[in-house]
N, CA, C and O of each residue as an XYZ file, in Angstrom:
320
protein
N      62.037     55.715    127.893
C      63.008     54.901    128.593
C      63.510     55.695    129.795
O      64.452     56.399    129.432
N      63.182     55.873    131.334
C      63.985     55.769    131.870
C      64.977     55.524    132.223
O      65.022     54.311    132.426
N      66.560     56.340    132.598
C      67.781     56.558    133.331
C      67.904     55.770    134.484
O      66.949     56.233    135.108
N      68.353     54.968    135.179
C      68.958     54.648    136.509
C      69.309     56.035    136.873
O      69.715     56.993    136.215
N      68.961     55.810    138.424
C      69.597     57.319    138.884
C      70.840     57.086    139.245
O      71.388     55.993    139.395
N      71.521     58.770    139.460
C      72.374     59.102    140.392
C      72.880     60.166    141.392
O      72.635     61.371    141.335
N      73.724     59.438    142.441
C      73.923     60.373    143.017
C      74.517     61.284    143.352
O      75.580     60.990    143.900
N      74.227     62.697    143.237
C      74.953     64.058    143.021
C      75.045     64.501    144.455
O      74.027     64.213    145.083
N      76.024     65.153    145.194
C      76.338     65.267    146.100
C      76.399     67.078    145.915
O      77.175     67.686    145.178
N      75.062     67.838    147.056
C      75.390     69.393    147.195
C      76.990     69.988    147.973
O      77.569     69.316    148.826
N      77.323     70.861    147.652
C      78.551     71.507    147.753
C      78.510     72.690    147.980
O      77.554     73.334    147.549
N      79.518     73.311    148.708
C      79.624     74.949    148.983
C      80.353     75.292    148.193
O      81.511     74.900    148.051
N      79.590     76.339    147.352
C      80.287     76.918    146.103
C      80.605     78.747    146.658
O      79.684     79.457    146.255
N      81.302     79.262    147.174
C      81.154     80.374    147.807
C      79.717     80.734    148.132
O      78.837     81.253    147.445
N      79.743     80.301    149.386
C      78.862     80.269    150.446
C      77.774     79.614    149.939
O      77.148     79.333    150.961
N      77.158     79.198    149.021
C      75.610     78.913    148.450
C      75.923     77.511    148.036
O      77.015     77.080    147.663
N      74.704     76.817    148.169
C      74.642     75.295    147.631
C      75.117     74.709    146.005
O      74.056     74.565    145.398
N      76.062     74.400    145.268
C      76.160     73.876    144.290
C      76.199     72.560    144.266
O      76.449     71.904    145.277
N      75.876     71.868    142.738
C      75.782     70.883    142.641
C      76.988     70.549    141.386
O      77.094     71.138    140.310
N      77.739     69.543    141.849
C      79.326     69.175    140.056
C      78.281     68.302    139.343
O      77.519     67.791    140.165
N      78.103     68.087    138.514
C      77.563     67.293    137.393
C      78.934     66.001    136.946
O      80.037     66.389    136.562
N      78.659     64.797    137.060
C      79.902     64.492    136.800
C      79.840     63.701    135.465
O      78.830     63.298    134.888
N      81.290     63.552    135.057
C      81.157     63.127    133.623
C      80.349     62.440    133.280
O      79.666     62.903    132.367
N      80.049     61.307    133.677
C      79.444     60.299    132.852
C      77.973     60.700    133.364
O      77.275     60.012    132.620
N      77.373     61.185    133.933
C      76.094     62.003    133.890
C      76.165     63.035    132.783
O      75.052     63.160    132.272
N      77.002     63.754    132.279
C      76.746     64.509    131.328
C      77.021     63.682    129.338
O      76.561     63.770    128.200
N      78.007     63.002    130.086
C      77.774     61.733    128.973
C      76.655     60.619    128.419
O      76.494     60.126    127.303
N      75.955     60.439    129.682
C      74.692     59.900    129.353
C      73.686     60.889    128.970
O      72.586     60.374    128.767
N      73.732     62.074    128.821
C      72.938     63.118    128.476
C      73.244     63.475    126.919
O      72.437     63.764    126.036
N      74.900     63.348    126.846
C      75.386     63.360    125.844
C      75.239     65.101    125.482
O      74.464     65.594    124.662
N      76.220     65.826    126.354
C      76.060     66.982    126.825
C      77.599     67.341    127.050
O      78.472     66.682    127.613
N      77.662     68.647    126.407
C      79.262     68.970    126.465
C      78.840     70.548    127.458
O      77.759     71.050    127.767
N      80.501     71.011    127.760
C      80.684     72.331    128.076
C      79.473     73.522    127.209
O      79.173     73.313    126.034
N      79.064     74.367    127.756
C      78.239     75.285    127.363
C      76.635     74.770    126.452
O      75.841     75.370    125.728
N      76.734     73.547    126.907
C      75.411     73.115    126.372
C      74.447     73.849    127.254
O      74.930     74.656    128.049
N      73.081     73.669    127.217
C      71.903     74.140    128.179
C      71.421     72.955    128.833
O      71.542     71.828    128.354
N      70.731     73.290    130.220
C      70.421     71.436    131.222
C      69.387     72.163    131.878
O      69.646     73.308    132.249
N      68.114     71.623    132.106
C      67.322     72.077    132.483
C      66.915     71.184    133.873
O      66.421     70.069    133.711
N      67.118     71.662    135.112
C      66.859     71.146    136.500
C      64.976     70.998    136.632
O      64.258     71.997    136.689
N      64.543     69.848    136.657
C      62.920     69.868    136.471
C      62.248     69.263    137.814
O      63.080     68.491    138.289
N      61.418     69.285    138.392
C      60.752     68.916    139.599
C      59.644     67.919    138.995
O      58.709     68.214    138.250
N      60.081     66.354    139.637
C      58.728     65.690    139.132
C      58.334     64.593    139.831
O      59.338     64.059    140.303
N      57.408     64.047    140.099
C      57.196     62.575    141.005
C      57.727     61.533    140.201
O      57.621     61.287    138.999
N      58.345     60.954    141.172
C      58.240     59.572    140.335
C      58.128     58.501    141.560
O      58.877     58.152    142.473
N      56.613     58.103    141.054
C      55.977     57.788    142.274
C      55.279     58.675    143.064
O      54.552     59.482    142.485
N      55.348     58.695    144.263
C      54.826     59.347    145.463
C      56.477     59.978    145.880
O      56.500     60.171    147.096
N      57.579     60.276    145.344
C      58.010     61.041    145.510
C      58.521     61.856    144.709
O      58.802     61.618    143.534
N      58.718     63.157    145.454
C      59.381     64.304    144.574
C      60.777     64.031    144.298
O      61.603     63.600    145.101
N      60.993     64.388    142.823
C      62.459     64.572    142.533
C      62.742     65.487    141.733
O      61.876     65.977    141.009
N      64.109     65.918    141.715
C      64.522     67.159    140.732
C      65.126     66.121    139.730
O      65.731     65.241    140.342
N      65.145     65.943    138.216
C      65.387     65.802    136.922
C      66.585     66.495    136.318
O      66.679     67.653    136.726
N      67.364     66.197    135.617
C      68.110     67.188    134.647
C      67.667     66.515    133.181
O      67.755     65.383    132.708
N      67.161     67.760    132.720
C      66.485     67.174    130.887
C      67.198     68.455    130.178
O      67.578     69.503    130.700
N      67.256     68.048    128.861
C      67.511     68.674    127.787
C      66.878     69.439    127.367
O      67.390     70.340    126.702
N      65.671     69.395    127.560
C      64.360     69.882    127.105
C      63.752     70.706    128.495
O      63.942     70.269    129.630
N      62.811     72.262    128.142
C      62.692     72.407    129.222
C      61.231     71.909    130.601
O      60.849     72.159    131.745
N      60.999     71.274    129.672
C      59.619     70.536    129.940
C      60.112     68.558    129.610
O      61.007     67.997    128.977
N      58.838     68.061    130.524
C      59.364     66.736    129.971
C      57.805     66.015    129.823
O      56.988     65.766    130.709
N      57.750     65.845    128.731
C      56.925     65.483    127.941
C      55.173     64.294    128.803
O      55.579     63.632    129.758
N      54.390     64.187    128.666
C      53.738     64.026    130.015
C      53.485     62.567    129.350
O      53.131     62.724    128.182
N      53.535     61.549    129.623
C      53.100     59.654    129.090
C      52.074     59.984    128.418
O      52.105     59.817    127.199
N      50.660     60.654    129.186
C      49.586     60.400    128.144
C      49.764     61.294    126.592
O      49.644     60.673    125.536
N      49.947     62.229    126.597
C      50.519     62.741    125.842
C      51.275     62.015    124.308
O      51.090     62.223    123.109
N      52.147     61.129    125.060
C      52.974     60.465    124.004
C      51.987     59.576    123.627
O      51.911     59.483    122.402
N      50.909     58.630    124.465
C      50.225     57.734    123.786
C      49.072     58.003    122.931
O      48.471     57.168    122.255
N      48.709     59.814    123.073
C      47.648     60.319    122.718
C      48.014     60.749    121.055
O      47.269     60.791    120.076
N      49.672     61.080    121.214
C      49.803     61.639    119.646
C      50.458     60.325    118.741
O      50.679     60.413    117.533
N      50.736     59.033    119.600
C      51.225     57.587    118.997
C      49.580     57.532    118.392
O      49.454     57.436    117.172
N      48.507     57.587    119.138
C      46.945     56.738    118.686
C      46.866     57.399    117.730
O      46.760     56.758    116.685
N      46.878     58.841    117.620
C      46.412     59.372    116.222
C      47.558     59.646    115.239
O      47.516     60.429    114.290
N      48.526     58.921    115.596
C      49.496     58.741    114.055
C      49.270     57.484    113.379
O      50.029     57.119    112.481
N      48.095     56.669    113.818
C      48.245     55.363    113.503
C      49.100     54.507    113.889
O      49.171     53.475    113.222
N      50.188     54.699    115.312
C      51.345     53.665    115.648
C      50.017     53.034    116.502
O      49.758     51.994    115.896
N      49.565     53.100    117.030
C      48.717     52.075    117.982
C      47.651     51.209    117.360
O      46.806     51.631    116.570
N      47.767     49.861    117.812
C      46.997     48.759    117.228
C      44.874     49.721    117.347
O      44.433     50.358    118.304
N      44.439     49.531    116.548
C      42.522     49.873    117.153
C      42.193     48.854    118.216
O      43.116     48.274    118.788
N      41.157     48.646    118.462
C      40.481     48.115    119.768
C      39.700     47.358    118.711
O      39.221     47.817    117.673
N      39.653     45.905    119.243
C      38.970     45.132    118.214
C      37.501     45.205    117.929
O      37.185     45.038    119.107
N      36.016     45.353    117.145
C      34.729     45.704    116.930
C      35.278     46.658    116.718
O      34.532     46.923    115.776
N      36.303     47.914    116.734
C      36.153     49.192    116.505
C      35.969     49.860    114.812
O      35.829     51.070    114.637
């Protein structure tokens, strides 16, 4: 399931670029003070975007449909 995005606005945090995370972005993460957030680089589409995941990797589609086929969640291909 994809997130709707949003938008985070960069900031001067003594002298260097920061970014505030704001509540309800960390609420939809469902993410408190001193949790861990992992900033990820990924297309979506033909463009680049930076991610914040929980995880430090984010899991690749084929992947998910490759370990759904061999758990038996996926229908067979009919003659098969």
């Amino acid at each position: 399931m994809r997130k709707s995005p949003m938008e985070i606005m960069i900031e001067d945090w003594d002298c260097s670029g920061a970014i505030r995370i704001p509540d309800e972005a960390l609420q939809k993460l469902e993410l408190d003070v001193d949790d861990s957030l992992y900033l990820i680089e990924e297309f979506v589409g033909n463009t680049r975007c930076l991610v914040l995941s929980k995880t430090p990797q984010i899991a690749d589609r084929i992947d998910e449909l490759t370990e759904a086929w061999d758990n038996g969640q996926l229908g067979h291909a009919e003659g098969t």
